[in-house]
C-alpha positions in Angstrom: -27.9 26.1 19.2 -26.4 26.2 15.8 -27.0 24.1 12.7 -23.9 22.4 10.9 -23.0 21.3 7.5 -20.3 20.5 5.4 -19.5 23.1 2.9 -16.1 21.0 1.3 -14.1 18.5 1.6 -10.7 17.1 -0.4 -8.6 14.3 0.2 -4.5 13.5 -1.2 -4.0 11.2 -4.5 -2.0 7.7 -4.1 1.6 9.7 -4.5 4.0 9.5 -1.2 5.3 12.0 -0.1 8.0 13.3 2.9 6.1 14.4 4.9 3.0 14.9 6.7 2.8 18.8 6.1 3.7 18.0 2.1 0.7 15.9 1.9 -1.2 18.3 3.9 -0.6 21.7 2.0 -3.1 20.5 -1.3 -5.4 19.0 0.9 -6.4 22.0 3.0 -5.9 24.5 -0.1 -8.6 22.2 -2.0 -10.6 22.0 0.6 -11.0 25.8 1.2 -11.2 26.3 -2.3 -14.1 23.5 -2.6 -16.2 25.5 0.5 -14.6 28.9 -0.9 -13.4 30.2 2.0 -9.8 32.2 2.5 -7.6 30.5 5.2 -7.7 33.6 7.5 -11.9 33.1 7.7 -11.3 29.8 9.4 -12.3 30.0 13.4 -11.1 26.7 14.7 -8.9 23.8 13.3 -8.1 20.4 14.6 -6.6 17.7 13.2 -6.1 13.7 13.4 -3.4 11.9 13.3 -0.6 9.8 15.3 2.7 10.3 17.1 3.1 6.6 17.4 2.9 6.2 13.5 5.1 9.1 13.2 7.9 7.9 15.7 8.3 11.4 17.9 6.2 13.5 20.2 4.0 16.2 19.2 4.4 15.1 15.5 1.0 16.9 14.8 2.6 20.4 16.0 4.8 20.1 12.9 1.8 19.6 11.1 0.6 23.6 12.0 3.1 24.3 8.9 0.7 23.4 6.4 -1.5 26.0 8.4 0.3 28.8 9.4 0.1 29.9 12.7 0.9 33.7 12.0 -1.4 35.2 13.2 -2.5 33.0 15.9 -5.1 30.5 15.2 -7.3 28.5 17.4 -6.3 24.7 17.2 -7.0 21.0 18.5 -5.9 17.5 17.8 -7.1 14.6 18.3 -4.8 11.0 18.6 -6.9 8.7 16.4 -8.9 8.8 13.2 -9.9 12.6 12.0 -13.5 11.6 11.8 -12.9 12.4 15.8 -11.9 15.7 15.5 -14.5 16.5 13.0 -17.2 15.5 16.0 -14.9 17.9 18.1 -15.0 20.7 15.8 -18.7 20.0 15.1 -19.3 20.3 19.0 -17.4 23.7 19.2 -20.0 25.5 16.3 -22.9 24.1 18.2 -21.7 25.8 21.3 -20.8 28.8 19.4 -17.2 29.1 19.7 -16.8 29.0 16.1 -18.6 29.7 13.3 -16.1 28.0 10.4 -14.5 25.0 11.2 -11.4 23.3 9.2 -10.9 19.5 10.2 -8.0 17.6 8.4 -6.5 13.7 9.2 -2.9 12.1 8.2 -0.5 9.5 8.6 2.5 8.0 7.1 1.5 4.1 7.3 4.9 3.9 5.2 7.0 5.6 7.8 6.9 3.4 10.8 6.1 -0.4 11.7 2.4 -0.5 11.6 1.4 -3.8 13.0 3.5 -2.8 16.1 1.8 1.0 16.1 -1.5 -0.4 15.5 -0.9 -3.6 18.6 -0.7 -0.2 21.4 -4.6 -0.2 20.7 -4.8 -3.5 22.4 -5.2 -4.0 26.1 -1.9 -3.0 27.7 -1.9 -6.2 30.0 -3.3 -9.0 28.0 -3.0 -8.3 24.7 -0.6 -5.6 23.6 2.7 -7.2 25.5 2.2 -10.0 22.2 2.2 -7.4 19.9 -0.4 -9.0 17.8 -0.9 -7.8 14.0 -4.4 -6.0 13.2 -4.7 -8.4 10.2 -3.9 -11.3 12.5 -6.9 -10.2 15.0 -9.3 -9.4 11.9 -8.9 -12.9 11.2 -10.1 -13.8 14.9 -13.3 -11.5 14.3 -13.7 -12.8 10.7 -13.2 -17.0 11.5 -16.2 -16.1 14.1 -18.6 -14.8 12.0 -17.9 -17.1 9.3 -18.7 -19.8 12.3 -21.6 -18.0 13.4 -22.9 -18.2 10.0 -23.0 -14.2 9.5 -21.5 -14.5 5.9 -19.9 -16.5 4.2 -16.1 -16.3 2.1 -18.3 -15.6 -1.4 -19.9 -13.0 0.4 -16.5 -11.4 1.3 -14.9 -11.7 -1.9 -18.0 -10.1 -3.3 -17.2 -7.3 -1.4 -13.6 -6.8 -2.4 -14.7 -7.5 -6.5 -16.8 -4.3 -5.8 -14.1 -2.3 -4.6 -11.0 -3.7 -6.6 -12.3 -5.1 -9.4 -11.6 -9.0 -10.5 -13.6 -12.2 -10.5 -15.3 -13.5 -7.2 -14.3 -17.2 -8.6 -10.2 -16.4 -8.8 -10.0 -14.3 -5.7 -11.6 -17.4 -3.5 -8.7 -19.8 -5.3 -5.7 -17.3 -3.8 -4.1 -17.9 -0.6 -4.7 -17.3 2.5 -2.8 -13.9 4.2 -4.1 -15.2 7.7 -6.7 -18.0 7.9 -9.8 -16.9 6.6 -8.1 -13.2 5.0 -7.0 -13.3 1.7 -5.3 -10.4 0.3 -8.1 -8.8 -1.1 -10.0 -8.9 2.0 -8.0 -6.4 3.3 -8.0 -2.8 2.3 -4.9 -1.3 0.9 -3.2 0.7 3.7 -1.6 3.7 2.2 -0.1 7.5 3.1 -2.6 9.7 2.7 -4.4 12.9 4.3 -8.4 14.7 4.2 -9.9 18.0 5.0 -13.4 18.6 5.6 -14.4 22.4 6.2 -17.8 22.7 8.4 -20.2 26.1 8.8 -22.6 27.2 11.2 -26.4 27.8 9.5 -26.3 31.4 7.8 -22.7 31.0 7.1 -22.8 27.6 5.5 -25.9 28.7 3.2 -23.7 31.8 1.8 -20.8 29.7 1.0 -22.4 27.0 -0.3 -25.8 26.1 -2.6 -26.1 23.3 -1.1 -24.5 22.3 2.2 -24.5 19.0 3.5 -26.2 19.5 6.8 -25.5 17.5 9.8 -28.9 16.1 11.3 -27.4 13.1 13.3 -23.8 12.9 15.2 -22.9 10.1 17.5 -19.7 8.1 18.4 -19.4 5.2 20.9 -16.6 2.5 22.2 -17.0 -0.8 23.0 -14.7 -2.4 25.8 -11.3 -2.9 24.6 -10.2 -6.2 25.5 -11.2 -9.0 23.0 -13.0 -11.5 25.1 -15.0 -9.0 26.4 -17.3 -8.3 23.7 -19.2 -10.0 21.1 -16.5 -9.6 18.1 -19.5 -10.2 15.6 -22.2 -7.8 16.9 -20.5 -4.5 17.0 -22.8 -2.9 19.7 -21.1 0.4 19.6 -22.2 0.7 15.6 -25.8 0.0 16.5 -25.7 2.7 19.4 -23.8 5.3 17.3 -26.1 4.3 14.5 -29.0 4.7 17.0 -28.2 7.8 18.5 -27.3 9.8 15.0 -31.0 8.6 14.2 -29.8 6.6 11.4 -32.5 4.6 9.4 -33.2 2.9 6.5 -34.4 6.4 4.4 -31.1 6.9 3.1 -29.9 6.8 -0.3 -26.3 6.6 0.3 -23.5 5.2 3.0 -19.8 5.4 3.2 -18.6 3.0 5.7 -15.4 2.9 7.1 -14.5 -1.1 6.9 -10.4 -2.1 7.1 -11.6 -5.5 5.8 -14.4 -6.9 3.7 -15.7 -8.8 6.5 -16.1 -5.9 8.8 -18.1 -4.3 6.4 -20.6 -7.4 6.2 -21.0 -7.2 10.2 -21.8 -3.3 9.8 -24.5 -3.7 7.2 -25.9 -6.2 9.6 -26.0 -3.9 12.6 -26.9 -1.0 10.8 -29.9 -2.4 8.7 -28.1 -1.3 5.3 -28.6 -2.7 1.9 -25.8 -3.7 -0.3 -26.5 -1.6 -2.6 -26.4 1.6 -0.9 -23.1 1.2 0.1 -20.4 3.7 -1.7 -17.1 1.3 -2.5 -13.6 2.4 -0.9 -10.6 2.9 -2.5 -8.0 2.0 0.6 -7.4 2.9 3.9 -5.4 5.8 4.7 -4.2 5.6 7.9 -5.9 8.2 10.7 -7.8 10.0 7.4 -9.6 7.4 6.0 -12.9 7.8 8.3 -13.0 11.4 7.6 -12.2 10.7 3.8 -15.4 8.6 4.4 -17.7 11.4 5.9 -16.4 13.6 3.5 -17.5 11.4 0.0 -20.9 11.0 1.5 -21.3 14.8 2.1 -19.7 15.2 -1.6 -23.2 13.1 -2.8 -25.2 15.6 -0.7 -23.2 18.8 -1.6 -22.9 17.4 -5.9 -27.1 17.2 -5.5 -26.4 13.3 -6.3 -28.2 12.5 -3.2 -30.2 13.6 -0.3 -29.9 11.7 2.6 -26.8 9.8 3.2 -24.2 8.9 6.0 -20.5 8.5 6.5 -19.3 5.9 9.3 -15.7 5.8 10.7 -14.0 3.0 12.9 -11.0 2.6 15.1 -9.0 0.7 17.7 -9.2 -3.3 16.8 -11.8 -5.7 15.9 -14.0 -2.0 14.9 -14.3 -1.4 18.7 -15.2 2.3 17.8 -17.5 3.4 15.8 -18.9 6.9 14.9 -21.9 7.4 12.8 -22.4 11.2 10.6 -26.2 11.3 8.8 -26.0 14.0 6.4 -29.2 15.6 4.4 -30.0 18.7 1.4 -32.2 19.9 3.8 -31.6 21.8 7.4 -32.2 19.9 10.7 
């Protein structure tokens, strides 16, 4: 069985663009540039993104573009977050099908209607038929904690002054965007794209000083409809978190959180200090867990840090959750 690590990663700027494959072409030329690799060395891509967000079918073929699939490459996708198809792609060097790995996200939250895109997650006989808005059921998962006595609305806006700057004191005198969100408690949604190149052992060592080495891999779903799951205990975190063999000996964590209160509830399940915690700039639809995987292996691959890990989420209320532990030193 091989060993894994991260040899580069890039992700896009703020700037929209047309298309997915425009926002895609710097992306995967920085990233192979970053791990030094030439395009043709790549064994295996895959991608994630979403045809719903996108409005037509097979949207991600169209994506190949910023490949180039002359000569014929060997390619996967994934419908969700990227962070997915970087586990994918991470399974297919362990079982030796590959020894180079590309993995890139995108979506054009601009493009389509994202509150009805984002209400297909639900449960397609309870909840999805009232197309409910995903800041609308934050606020369901975020009015319970706050009820439960998990945190508190000083403790959110604490979170958003790290991220966005401003005063904790003005940002709890706004208004409310949906009882108990404020604006600030919800990350800025934007276009946007990621690439993350992965090796197998001998490979990853010749490209890179100092890979980022995958030690701990693990993804789990809780049930989908609301009322059947503790909203403020977010088992699959602690099993992902569990199973990747994440502990408290790590000096760095990119979480994945949509909204400042989700982030409070993974610290909690997780066991992670505030401090540790590496602040977000957005949320780039179907990139932004990858982007988050990616900046934690930048700390390892920099020499900034040694141990760290990147989280992703999706579907609603963080019903996924997948858990990367990355370290300077081989598994």
């Amino acid at each position: 069985m091989n060993t894994v690590a991260v040899i580069g990663f890039a992700q896009s700027g703020h700037s929209l663009t047309t298309s997915g494959v425009e926002t895609l072409v710097p992306v995967i030329r920085d990233a192979l540039e970053d791990a030094g690799l030439a395009k043709q060395e790549v064994g295996f891509w895959c991608s994630g993104s979403s045809d719903y967000l996108a409005g037509r079918a097979f949207s991600f073929v169209n994506a190949v573009d910023a490949i180039g699939a002359v000569p014929p490459i060997s390619e996967s996708h994934v419908e969700m977050d990227a962070a997915w198809a970087l586990y994918e792609a991470y399974v297919k060097i362990l079982a030796g099908e590959a020894e180079t790995a590309l993995v890139y996200g995108f979506g054009k939250a601009s493009a389509g209607e994202l509150s009805r895109v984002l209400a297909l997650q639900m449960d397609p006989y309870t909840a999805a038929p009232l197309w409910p808005d995903a800041v609308s059921v934050a606020a369901l998962q975020a009015r319970l904690g706050l009820e439960a006595g998990l945190f508190t609305e000083r403790d959110m806006a604490t979170v958003a002054a790290r991220d966005q700057g401003g005063d904790v004191e003005a940002m709890l005198g706004r208004p409310y965007l949906s009882d108990p969100l404020r604006a600030h408690d919800v990350a800025r949604v934007k276009d946007g794209a990621a690439a993350v190149v992965l090796a197998a052992g001998e490979r990853a060592r010749v490209q890179r000083e100092r890979p980022a080495w995958i030690s701990g891999f693990a993804h789990r779903v809780d049930p989908q409809g609301l009322g059947e799951r503790d909203l403020t205990t977010v088992p699959s975190a602690i099993a992902a978190g569990h199973d990747a063999e994440l502990d408290g000996d790590l000096d760095l964590v990119a979480l994945h959180a949509p909204f400042t209160h989700q982030e409070l509830l993974l610290r909690a399940a997780l066991g992670l200090p505030a401090e540790k915690i590496i602040p977000s700039d957005g949320n780039a639809m179907f990139s932004a867990g990858l982007s988050r995987i990616g900046v934690a292996a930048e700390q390892v691959m920099s020499g900034r840090a040694n141990r760290v890990a990147g989280h992703a989420t999706s579907g609603p209320a963080l019903q996924q959750n997948l858990v990367c532990v990355l370290s300077s030193g081989e598994a």
